[in-house]
C-alpha positions in Angstrom: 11.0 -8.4 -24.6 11.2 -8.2 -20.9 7.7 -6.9 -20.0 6.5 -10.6 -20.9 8.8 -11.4 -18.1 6.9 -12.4 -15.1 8.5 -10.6 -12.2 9.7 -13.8 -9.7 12.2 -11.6 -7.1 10.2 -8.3 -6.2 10.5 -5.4 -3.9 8.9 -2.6 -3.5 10.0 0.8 -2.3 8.1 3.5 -0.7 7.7 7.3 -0.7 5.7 9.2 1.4 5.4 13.3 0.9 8.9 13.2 -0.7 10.5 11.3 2.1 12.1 7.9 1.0 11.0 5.2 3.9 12.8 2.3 2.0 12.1 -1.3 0.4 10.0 -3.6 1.8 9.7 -7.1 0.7 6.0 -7.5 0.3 3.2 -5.5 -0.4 -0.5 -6.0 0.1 -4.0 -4.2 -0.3 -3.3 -2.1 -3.7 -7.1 -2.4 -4.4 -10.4 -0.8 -4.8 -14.7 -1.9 -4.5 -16.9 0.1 -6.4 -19.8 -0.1 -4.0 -23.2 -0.7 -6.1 -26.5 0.0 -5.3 -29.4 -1.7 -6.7 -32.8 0.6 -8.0 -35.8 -1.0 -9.2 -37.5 0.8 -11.8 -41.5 0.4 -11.5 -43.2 -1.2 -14.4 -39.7 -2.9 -15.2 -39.8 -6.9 -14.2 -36.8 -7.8 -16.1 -34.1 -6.8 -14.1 -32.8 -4.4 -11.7 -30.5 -1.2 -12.5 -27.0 -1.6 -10.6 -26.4 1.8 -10.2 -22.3 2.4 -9.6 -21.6 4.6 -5.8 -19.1 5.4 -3.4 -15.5 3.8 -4.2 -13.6 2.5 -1.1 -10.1 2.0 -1.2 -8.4 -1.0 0.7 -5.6 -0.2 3.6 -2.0 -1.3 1.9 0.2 -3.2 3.8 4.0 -3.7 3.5 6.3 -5.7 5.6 10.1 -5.6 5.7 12.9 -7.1 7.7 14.1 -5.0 10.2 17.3 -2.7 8.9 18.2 1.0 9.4 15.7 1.9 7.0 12.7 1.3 10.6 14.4 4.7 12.4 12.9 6.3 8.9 9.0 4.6 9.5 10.2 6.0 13.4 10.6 9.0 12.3 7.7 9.8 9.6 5.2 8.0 12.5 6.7 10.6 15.1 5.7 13.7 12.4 2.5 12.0 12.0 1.8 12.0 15.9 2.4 15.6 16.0 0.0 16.7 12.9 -1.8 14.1 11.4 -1.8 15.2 7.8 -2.6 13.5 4.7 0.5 13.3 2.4 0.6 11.9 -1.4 3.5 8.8 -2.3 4.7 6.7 -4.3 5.0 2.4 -4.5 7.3 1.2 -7.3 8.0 -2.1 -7.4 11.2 -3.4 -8.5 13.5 -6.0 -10.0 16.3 -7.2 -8.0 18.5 -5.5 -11.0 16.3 -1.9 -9.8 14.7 -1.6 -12.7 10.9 -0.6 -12.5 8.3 -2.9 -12.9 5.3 -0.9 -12.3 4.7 2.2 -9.8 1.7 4.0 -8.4 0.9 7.4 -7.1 -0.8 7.1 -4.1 -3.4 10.2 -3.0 -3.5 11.2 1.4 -1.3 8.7 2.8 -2.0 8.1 6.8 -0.6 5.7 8.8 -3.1 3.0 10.1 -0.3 0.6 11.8 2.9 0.0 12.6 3.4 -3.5 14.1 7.8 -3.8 15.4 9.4 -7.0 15.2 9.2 -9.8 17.7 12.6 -10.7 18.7 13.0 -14.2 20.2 16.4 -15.4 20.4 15.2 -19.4 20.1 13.9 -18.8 16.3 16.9 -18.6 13.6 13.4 -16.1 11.7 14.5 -12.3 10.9 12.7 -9.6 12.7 9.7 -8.3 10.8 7.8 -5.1 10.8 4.8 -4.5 9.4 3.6 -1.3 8.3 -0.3 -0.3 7.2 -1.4 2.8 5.7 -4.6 4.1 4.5 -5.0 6.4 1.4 -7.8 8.2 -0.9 -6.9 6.6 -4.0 -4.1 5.1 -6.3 -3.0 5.4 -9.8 -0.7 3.7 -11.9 1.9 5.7 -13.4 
């Protein structure tokens, strides 16, 4: 009876082209627009056909504290510099007991932005990065 659980303590980790880049505490942007276009059919004054097009994908973004698992995000951004090339992944989000809540398959990964953490000794904050990618689709699995 646990899937009518509402998940309160999540985390999600990330793969990227088999590579495990770690947990992050939040994650953003897991979402799609069907752009529609509109075509008026002559002799028709009732309505308008909405005609379904293109489908964009919205960046994803993930933020973390800052832990041993950044030098990974280092690394995979220092591959991408080298050859930019689209790679599949993975989100799963998890309980804080690890067990999978839901996961999705996500199709020519590319990093958009990294953003490394501000470190200001006068706030008692933890240092954040933030990390956006872009992508060519996502599934549930």
């Amino acid at each position: 009876m646990t899937d009518n659980i509402f998940a309160t303590s999540v985390f999600f980790k990330l793969a990227i082209g088999g590579s495990d880049l770690g947990a992050f505490h939040t994650c953003s942007g897991l979402g799609a627009e069907v752009e529609m276009e509109t075509y008026a059919e002559g002799g028709n004054n009732g309505f308008t056909w909405q005609l379904p097009g293109r489908i964009t994908w919205t960046n994803i973004t993930l933020t973390r504290p800052v832990t041993a698992d950044t030098m990974k995000i280092a690394r995979w951004l220092n591959e991408t510099i080298r050859r930019v090339e689209p790679k599949d992944g993975e989100i799963v989000a998890l309980r804080p007991d690890l067990s999978r809540i839901i996961s999705w398959q996500v199709h020519g990964i590319v990093p958009v932005r990294w953003q490394g953490p501000s470190f200001d000794p006068a706030s008692s904050e933890a240092a954040i990065e933030t990390l956006e990618i872009a992508h060519e689709g996502l599934e549930p699995s």
